[in-house]
N, C-alpha and C positions, 0 to 999 in steps of 0.2 A: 322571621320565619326561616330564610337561609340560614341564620346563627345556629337556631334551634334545631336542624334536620344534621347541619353538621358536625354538632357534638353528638347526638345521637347515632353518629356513624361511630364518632371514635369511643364511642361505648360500647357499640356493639361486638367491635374488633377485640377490644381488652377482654371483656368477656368470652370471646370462641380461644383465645389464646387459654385462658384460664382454664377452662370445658376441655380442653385438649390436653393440657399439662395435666390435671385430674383422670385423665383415661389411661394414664400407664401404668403396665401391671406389675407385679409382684416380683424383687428380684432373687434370679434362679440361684442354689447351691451355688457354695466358692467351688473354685477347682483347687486341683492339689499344690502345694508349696513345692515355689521352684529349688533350685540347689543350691546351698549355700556358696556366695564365692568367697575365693583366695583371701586370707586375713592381710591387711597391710603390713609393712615395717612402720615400728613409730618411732618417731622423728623424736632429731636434738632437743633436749628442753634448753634451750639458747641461755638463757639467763644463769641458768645453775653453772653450763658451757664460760659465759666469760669471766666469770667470778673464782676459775681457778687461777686467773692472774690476776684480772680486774677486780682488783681487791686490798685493805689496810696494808696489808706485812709484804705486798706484790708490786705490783705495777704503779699502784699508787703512791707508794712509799718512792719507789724509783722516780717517779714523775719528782716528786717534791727535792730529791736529791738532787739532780740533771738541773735543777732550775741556778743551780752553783756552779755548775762548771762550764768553762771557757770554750767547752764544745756547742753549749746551750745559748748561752749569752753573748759570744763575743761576735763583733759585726766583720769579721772575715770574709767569711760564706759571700753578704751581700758586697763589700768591697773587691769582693775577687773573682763577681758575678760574670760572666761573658768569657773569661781567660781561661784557654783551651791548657795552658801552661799550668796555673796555680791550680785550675778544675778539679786534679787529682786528690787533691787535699783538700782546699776549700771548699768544695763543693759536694752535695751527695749524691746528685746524678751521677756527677763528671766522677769520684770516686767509682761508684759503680759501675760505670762504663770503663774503666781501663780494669776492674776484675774480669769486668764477662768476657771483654773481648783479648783479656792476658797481653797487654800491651807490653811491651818492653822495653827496658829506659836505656837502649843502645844509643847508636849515635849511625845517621847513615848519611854516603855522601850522595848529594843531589845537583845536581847541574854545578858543579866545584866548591859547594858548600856543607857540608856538614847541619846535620836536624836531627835534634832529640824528640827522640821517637815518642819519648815518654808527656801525650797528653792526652784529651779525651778527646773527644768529639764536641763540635760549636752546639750540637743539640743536646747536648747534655751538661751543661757548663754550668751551671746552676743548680739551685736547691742548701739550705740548710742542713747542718749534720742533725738528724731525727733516730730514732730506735732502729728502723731498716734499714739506716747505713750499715751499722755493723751485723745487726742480726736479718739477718738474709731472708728469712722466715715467716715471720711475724704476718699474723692471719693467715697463715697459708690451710690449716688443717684447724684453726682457734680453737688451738687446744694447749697446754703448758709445754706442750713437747717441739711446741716450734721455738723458742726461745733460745733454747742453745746455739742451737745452730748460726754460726758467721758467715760472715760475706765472704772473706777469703780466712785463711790460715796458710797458705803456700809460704815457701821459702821466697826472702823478701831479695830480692834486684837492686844492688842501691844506685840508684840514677846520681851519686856523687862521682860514682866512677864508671858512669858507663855499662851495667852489666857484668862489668871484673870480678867485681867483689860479690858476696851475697852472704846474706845474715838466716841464719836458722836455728831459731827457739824453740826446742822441744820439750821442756821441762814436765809441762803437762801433758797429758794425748791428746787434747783439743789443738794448742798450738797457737794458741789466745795470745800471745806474744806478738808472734807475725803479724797479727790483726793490727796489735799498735803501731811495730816498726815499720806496716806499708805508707804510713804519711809522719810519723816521727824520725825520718832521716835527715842529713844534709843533703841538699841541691848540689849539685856541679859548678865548677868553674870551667868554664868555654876559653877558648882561647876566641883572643880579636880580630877584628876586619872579616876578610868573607872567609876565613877556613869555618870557625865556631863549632870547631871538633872540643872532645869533652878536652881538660888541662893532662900532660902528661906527667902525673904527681912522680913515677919512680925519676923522673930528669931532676927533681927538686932533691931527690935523696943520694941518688946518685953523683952529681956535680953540686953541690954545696955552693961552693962560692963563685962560680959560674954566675954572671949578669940573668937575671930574671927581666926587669924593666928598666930602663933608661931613654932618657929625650933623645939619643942617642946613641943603638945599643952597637957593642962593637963588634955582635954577628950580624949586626942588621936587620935583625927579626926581633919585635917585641912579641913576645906571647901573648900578652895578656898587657889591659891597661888600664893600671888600676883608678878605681872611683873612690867615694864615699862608702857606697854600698856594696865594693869586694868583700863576698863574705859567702861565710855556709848555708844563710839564712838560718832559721831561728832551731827544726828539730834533731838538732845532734844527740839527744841524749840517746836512740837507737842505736845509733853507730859506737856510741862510747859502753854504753850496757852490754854490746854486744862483742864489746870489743875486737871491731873492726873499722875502720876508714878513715884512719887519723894515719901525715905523713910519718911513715915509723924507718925515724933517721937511726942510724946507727951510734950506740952510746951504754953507759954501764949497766942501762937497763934493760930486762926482756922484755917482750911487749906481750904479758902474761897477763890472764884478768882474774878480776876475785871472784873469791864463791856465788855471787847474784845469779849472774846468766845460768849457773848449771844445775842451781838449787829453790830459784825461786822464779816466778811471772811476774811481768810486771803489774796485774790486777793484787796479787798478793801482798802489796804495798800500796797501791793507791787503789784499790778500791777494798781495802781493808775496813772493818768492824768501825760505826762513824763514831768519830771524836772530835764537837762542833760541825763545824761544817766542810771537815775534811773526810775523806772514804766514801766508802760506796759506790757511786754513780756521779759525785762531782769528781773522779777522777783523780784528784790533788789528795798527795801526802801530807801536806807541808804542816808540823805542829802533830800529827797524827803517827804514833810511834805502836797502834794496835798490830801495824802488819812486821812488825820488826821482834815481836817477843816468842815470837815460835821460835827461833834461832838464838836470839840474841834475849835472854831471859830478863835482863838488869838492862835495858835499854825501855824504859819507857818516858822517859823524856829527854830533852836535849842536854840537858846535866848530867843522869843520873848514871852513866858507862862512857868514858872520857873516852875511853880509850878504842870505843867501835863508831864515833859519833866525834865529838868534839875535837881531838888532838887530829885525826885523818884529816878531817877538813879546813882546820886549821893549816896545819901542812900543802894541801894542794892551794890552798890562800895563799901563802907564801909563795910558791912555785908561783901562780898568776903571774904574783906581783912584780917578780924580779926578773920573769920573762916579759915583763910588759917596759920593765926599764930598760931592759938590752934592747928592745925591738924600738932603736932610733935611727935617724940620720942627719949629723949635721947638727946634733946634741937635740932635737925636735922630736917629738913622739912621732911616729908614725902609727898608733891604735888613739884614738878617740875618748876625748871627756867626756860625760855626761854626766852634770850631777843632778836630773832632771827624774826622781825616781817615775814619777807616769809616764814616760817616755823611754826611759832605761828600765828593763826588766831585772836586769842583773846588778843594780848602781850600788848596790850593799854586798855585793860579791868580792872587790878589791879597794885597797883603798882612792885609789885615785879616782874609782868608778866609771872604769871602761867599759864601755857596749860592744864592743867587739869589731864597732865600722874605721873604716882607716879616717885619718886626720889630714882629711882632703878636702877644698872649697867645694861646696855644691848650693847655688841659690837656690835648684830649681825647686818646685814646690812640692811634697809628698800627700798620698792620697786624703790628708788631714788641714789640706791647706796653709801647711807652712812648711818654710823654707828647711833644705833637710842638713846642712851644715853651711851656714852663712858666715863661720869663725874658723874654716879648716884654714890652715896654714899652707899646705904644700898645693901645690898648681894643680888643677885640673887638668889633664892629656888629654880628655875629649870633651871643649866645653858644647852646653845642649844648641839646640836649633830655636830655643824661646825667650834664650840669656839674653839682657839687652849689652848694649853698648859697655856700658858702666858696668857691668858685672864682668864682660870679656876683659875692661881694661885693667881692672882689679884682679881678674883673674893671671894676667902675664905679668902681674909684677911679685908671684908671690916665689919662693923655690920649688926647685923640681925635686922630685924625690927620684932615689936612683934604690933598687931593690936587687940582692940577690938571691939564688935558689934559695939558700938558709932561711931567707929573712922571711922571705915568698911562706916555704912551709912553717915556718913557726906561728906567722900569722895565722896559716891553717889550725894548727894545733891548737895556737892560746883561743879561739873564738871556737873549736869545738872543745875544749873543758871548760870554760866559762859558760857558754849555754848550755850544756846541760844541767844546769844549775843547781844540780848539788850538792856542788864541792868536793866529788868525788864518789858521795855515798855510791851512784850506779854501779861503778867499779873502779875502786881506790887506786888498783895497780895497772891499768891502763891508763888512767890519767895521769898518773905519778911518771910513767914508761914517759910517755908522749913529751910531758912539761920537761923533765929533766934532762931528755936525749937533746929537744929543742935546745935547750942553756947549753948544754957543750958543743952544738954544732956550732951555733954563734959563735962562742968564744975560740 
């Protein structure tokens, strides 16, 4: 009986609900139509937006390029990860941090030492070289017109010498040169102990035969002392294209440079029209003669125009060579063998196939895990803190090597025409200038 009265309630309810929604009446005229509002702006259509680069003949074509060159591939970047020193270059934070903040590759003295000014910052000391290293731009407006735009184009500083000197490539109005020669230069030589102020190259030109280095100098002051790895480091070819920072002794030569610098960029040659897998966006000339025949008509291969091509570089070969025989002491090289070509980049540059590092013991190990000259002949002056016993005692029984200005600059010289490698082609008559003044000072 209770089940039955109590469904009958909730029947009842349903039903008054029902009776009530049925009693509403008829609804009244619309009112009048409000006012129309304000039309939008319409928006990017995105897709059609990325495909004026992201695209075959664009961006993609560039990606597939860049996967060849040594700015893509090579393990620098992460070997050189944390170093506020090499950051500038190897890195493309740390690149971009000495643009924005216009760092300067002076030299300033600090509590009685001497610091190159020229590094990044520890927060930015890392990163791979990518598209936004150099193009500044890229996604800023994702439109084709960010693209040209570079990171820097200024007049380059070259931290060889401190600030002294400075390279300016105008050829084109962008100024796409500078862009390369800001990490295509030589590094500096420091002098030793605690001054490591930048080297004072006009003393090498100026006093010739003047003592440079000795176990025992008879001013008392070694400047510098030399290692394995006294050297320009690897990018000269900026300073030789530019022809500027090579010690320029006095001799039959002017130190005049050829047509390149004032007539061509250096994209105009390496990132010339591709042939194989050189041009474009891998950066590399080498084998690829498309960016040489605006000028040079009959130069399309390494045969075919001896005389713009072949015989010049043949000639600064020579010059190498016969500056790399004068550069001894004690009838012993003082420049280094290598016939080791994955290890020597230039080992088919002269015959002997010199690298450029002086021929001096060094056990200690390079970032590759092996030792970086365990066959040098002449003594080490500053053996390391990790050498064992056996390697010290080995080390004082080898000879000392005794070095003067001459010797000092010519060494300079021969390691920057040799790495620029090649052979001259940057500019024939600065390297010619440089190699041959070196041979008469010596003599």
């Amino acid at each position: 009986m209770r089940k039955s009265l109590l469904l009958s309630g909730a029947t009842a309810l349903f039903l008054g609900i029902a009776l009530l929604s049925g009693c509403e009446g008829p609804m009244g005229p619309a009112g009048p139509s409000g006012q129309d509002g304000t039309d939008g702006v319409d928006g990017a259509d995105i897709n059609e937006t990325c495909k004026e680069c992201h695209n075959p003949a664009s961006v993609d074509l560039i990606s597939a390029q860049y996967e060849f060159s040594k700015h893509g591939y090579g393990e620098a970047f992460f070997e050189e990860g944390g170093s506020t020193t090499c950051g500038p270059c190897h890195e493309s934070e740390g690149f971009k941090d000495v643009v924005e903040r216009d760092v300067p590759s002076t030299f300033t003295l600090v509590s009685g030492s001497y610091v190159n000014n020229y590094s990044c910052s520890a927060s930015a000391a890392y990163g791979a070289i990518t598209c936004n290293t150099c193009h500044s731009s890229i996604h800023s407006t994702y439109e084709a017109t960010d693209i040209p735009a570079f990171t820097t184009v200024e007049p380059v500083s070259m931290t060889m010498w401190g600030g002294a000197k400075t390279i300016d490539l105008t050829v084109d109005d962008n100024g796409s040169s500078n862009l390369c020669v800001k990490c295509h230069q030589p590094r500096p030589f420091t002098n030793s102990a605690t001054d490591k102020n930048v080297l004072d190259y006009a003393k090498l030109v100026a006093n010739p035969t003047d003592t440079f280095y000795a176990a025992t100098n008879p001013s008392g002051v070694n400047v510098l002392k030399p290692g394995y790895r006294t050297h320009t480091h690897y990018g000269t070819v900026g300073a030789i294209f530019a022809g500027k920072g090579g010690i320029e002794f006095e001799g039959t030569l002017s130190y005049s440079s050829s047509q390149h610098n004032t007539q061509t960029t250096c994209s105009d040659c390496h990132m010339a029209p591709m042939n194989g897998i050189a041009g474009g966006h891998t950066f590399t000339a080498k084998g690829n003669f498309n960016g040489c025949t605006d000028c040079h008509t009959t130069l399309t291969s390494a045969t075919s125009d001896p005389a713009h091509w072949g015989d010049k570089r043949t000639e600064i070969q020579t010059l190498l060579n016969q500056l790399a025989a004068e550069l001894t002491y004690n009838g012993i090289d003082i420049l280094n063998r290598n016939p080791d070509a994955e290890h020597n980049l230039w080992e088919s540059l002269t015959t002997n196939k010199y690298d450029g590092y002086l021929n001096i013991y060094d056990p200690v190990n390079n970032p590759e895990g092996e030792a970086n000259n365990p066959v040098g002949i002449f003594k080490n002056p500053s053996p390391g803190t990790t050498w064992t016993q056996a390697q010290k005692d080995h080390n004082n029984t080898l000879p000392v090597i005794i070095l003067t200005n001459a010797q000092m600059g010519a060494i300079i010289n021969f390691q920057m025409c040799l790495r620029e490698y090649s052979l001259g082609v940057h500019n024939f008559s600065y390297s010619k200038a440089l190699l041959t003044n070196s041979l008469a000072v010596l003599d």
